[in-house]
C-alpha positions in Angstrom: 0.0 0.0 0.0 1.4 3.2 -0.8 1.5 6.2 1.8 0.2 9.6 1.1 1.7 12.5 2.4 1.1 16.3 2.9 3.4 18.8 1.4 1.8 21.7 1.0 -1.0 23.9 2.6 -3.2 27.1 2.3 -5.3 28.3 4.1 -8.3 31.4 4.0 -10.4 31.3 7.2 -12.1 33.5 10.0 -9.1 33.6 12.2 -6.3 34.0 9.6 -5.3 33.8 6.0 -2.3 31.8 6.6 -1.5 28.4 8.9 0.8 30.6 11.0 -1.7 33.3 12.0 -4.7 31.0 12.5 -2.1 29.4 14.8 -1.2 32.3 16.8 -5.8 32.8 16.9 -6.1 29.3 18.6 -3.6 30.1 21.3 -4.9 33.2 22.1 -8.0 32.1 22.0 -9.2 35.1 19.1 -12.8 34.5 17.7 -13.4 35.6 14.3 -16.8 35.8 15.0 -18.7 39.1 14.6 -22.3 40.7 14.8 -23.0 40.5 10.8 -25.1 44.5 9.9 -26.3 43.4 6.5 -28.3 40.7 8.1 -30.5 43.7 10.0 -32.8 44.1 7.0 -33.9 40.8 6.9 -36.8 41.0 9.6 -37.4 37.5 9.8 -34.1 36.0 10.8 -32.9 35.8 14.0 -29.1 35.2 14.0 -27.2 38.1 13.5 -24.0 36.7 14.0 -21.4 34.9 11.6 -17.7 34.4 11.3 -16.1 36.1 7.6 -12.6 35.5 6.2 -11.1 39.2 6.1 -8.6 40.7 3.7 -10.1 38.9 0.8 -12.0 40.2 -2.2 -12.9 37.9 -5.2 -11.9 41.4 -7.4 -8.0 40.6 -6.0 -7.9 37.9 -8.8 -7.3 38.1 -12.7 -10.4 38.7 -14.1 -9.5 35.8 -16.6 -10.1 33.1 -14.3 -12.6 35.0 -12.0 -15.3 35.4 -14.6 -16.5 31.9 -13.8 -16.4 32.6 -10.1 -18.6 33.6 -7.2 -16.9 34.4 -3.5 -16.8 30.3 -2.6 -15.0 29.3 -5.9 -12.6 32.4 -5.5 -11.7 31.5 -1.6 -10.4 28.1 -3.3 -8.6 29.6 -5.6 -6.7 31.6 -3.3 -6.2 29.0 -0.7 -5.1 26.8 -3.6 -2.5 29.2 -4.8 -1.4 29.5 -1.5 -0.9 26.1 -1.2 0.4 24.9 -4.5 3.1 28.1 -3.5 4.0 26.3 -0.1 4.7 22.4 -1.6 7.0 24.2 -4.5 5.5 21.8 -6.8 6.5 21.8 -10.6 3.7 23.5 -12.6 4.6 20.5 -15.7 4.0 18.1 -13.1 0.5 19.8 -12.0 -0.7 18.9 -15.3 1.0 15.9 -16.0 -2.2 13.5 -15.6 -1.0 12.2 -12.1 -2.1 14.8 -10.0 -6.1 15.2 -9.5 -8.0 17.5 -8.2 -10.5 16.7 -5.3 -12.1 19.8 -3.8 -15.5 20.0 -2.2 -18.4 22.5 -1.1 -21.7 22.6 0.5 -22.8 23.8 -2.9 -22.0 26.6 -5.4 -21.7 29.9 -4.7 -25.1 31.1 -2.6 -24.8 35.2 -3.6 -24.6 34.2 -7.1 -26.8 32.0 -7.0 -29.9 34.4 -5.3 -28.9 36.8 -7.8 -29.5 35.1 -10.7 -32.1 32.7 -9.7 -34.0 35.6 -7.6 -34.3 37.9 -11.4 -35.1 34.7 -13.3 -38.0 33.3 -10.7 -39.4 36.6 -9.8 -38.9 39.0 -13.1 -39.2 36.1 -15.6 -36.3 37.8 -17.1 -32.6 36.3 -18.4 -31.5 40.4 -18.4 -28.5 39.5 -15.6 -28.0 36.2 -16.9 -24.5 35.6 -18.0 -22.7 32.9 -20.2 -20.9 32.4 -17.1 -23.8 32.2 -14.1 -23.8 28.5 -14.1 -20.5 28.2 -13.9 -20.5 30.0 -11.0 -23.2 28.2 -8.9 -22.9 24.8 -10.1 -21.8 22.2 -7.3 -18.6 21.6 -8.6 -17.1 25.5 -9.3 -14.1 25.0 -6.5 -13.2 21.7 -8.1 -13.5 22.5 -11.8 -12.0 26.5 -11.5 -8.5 25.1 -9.3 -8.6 22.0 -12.0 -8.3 25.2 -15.1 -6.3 27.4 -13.2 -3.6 25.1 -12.9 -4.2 22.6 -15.9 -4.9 19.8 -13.8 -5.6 16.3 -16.1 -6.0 13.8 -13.9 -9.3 12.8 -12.1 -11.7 15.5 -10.4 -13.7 14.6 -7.3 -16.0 17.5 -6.4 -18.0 15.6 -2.7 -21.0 17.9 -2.3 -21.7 16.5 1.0 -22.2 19.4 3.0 -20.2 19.6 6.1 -18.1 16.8 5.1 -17.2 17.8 1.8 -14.3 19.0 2.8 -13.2 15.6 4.3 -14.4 13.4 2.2 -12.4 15.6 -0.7 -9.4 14.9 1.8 -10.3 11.2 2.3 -11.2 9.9 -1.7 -7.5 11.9 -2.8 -6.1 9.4 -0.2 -7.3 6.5 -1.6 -6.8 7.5 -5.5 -2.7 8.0 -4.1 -3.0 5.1 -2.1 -4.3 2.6 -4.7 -1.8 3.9 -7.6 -4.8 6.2 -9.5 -2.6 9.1 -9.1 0.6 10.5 -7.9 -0.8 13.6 -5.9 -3.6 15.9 -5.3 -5.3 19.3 -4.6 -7.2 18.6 -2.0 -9.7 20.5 -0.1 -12.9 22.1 1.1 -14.4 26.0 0.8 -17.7 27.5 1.2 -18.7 31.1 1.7 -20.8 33.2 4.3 -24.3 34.1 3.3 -27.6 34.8 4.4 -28.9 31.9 3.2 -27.0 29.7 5.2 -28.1 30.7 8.3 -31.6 31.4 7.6 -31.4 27.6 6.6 -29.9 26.2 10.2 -32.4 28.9 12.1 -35.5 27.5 10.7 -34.1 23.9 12.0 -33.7 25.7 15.3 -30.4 25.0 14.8 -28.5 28.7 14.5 -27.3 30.8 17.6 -29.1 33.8 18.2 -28.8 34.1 22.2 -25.2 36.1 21.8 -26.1 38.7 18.6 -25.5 41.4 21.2 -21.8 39.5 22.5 -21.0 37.9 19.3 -17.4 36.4 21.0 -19.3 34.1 23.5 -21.0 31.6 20.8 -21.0 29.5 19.2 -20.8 27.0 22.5 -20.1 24.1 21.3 -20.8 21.0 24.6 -21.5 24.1 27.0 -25.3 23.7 29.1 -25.8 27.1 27.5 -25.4 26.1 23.6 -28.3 27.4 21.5 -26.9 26.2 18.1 -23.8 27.1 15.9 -22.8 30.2 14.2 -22.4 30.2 10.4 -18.9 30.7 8.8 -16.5 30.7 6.1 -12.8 29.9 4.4 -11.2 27.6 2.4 -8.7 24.9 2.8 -6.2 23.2 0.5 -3.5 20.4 1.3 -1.2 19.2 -1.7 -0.9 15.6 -0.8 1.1 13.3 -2.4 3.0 9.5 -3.5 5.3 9.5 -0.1 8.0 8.3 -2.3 7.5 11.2 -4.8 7.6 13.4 -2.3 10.7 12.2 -1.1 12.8 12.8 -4.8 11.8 16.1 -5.0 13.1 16.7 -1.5 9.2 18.0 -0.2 9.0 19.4 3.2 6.8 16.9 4.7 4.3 17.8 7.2 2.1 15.2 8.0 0.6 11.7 6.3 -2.5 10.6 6.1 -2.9 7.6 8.1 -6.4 6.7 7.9 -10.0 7.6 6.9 -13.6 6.6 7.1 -16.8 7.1 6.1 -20.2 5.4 5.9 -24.2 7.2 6.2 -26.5 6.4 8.9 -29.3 5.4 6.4 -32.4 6.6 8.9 -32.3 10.4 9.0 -32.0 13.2 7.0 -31.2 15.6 9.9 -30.8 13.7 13.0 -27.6 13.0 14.1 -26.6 9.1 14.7 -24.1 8.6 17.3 -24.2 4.8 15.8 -22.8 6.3 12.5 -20.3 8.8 14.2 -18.5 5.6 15.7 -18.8 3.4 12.7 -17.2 6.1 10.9 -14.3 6.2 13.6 -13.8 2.9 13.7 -13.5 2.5 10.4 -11.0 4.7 10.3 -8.6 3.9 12.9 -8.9 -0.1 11.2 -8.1 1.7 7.7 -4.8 3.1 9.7 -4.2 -0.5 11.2 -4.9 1.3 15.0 -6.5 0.7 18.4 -8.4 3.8 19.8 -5.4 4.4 22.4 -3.1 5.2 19.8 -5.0 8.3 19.3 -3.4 11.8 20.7 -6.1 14.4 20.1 -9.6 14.2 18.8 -10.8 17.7 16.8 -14.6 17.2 17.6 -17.0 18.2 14.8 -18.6 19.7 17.9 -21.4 22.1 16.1 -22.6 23.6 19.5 -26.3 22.5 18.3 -28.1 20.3 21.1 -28.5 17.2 19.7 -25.2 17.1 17.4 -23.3 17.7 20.5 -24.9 14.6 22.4 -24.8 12.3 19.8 -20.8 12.9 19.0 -19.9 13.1 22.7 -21.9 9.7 22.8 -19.8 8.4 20.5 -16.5 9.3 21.7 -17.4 8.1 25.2 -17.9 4.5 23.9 -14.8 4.4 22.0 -12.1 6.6 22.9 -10.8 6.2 27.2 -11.5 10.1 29.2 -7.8 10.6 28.6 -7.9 11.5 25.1 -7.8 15.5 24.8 -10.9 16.3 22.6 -11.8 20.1 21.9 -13.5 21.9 18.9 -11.7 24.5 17.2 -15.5 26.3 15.7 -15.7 27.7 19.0 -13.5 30.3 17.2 -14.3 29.8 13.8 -18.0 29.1 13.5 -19.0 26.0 11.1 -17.2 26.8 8.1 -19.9 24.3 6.4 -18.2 22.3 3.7 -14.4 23.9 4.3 -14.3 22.6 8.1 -12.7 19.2 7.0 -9.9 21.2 5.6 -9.1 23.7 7.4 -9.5 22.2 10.7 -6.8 19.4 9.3 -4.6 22.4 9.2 -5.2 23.8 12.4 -4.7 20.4 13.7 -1.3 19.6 11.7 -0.1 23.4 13.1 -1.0 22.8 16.8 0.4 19.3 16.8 3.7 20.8 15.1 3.7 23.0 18.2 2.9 20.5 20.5 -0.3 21.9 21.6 -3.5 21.1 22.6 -6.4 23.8 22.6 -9.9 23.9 24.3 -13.1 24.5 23.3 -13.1 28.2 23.9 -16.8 29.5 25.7 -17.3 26.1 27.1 -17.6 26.7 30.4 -20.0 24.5 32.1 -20.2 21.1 30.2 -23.8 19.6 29.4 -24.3 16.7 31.7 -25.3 14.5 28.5 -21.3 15.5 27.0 -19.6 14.5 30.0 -17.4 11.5 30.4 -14.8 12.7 27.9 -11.9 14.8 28.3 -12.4 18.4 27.7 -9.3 20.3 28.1 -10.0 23.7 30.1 -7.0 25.3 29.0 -4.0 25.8 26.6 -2.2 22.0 26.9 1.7 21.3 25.8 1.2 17.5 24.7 3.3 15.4 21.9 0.7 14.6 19.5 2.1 12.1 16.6 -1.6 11.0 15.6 -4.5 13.0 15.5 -7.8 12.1 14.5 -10.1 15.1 12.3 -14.3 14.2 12.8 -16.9 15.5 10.0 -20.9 15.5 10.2 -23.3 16.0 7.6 -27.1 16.4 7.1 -27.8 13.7 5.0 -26.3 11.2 8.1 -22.7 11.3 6.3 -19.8 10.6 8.8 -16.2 11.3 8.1 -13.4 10.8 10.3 -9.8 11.1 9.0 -6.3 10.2 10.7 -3.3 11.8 10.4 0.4 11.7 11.7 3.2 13.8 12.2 
């Protein structure tokens, strides 16, 4: 079997535009969330808060490639750049057929697509339609846009699974290395902030709208005084590649992938299945050839919504011993939606570099039903060689992927 390894990462996301300074955020313990203004008009919603990548404008790209754009496919693009920069990988070999691309979102990109859609459903008119307005809201923009940017041949997996497309993107690039279907990968996850995103979790009941007047103190995610998670945004891209290829061209190496797993519950379409989160841990740590004590830190999906929170603390409790570390980095973030996979990867390869542990920031009393596992309260030193990254979807998708130093 062949070992996959990472070589390269970028990064665009609520707390920093770069591995380094979204470091420096966890330590401190510095929330990119923020009371949203534009949201005020829209009398019906009741969340007002959100977390927004700064210093990023889609008009900072060549208008070339950004014509076939909205925000979500140009926060890939960047964080794609950024990462293909990093690795110092050979453009010729970029498009050489063995590298793929396998980059996923929630869906294409929202504003674009209310614009369009909103003049065509309620004018009846194409007047703002464009050659390119497809382009920009179809379900695989990230994918296909990196895949033209940078001339990429090889295969393109574009996982719209909501908040595990980012994983999953992670987790299939793997296995193409692994089984010999290609030699490396852009791989990744991005989605962008939008109205329509939380309206969509507040009609659940599922957004947080307790803290619109202290924006800093959600989301919550295990506290007794959770009221749902806070809607976010970024992009993450790791270059992973052939360990051996890596190797020849002298790569730094950060990290390999060790493991993943995923599976669907099959009963639910929003209910969370702590049956399913553990199947999809399990299978992951027997796809890495590992016992549940070989473990050093668990990044919790940890979406500070009531029943999410149960069900994955649950499901860590039967599995994993209370010694394990587990925290959840969207206390600081917010759900980044379909980028969380990937850019909590990278926050987790950073703080394990650093040999560091952080906790889930505004918990501060722990909901009976998410005892019985080990929540740090405070910044940890701890050696961390394997670290375990866990994604949950509507649609009862469950992703879990491990990774090594």
């Amino acid at each position: 079997m062949r070992r996959v390894v990472i070589t390269g990462m970028g990064l665009l996301s609520p707390i920093g535009n770069t591995p380094e300074k979204a470091l420096d955020s966890l330590l401190k313990g510095t929330s990119g969330v923020d009371y949203i203004p534009e949201w005020d008009d829209l009398k019906l919603l009741r969340p007002r808060v959100g977390a927004a990548v700064g210093d990023f404008e889609l008009e900072q790209l060549p208008r070339k490639v950004r014509r076939t754009m909205g925000r979500v496919g140009g926060l890939a693009a960047e964080s794609t750049r950024l990462a293909v920069e990093d690795a110092g990988v050979d453009p010729d070999w970029l498009s050489s057929g063995e590298v793929g691309v396998s980059f996923g979102s929630t869906m294409g990109s929202l504003e674009r697509l209310a614009y369009y859609y909103g003049h065509l459903g309620s004018k009846g008119e194409l007047g703002e339609y464009r050659a390119t307005s497809f382009l920009q809201v179809m379900s695989h923009t990230c994918a296909a846009n990196i895949a033209q940017i940078h001339s990429v041949r090889g295969r393109m997996i574009a996982p719209c699974s909501a908040c595990t497309s980012g994983s999953q993107s992670i987790g299939f690039a793997a296995e193409a290395i692994r089984y010999g279907k290609l030699n490396g990968a852009i791989a990744g996850g991005a989605d962008e902030l939008h109205f329509i995103s939380a309206a969509t979790f507040d009609v659940m009941h599922g957004a947080s709208y307790n803290f619109n007047d202290s924006p800093k103190l959600t989301p919550r995610p295990f506290d007794a005084e959770r009221d749902g998670l806070v809607v976010g945004e970024g992009s993450g891209t790791l270059i992973l590649e052939e360990m051996e290829h890596a190797k020849s061209r002298g790569a730094r190496i950060y990290g390999e992938i060790l493991g993943y797993g995923t599976n669907c519950d099959g009963t639910h379409m929003t209910a969370p299945s702590s049956d399913g989160m553990r199947g999809a841990m399990e299978l992951a740590l027997s796809d890495a050839g590992m016992k549940p004590g070989d473990i050093d830190y668990i990044n919790a999906h940890a979406t500070a919504t009531i029943r999410g929170d149960i069900a994955e603390s649950t499901a860590v409790r039967g599995l994993f011993s209370d010694t394990v570390p587990v925290s959840s980095t969207k206390s600081l973030t917010g759900h980044t939606l379909g980028a969380c996979g990937a850019i909590e990867s990278i926050f987790c390869l950073m703080l394990a570099r650093e040999g560091r542990v952080v906790p889930t920031y505004n918990l501060k009393e722990t909901d009976p039903e998410c005892r019985g596992i080990y929540h740090p309260d405070a910044v940890e030193k701890k050696d961390i060689s394997v670290f375990m990254n866990n994604n949950f979807a509507f649609g009862g998708v469950n992703s879990s992927i491990i990774i090594g130093l």
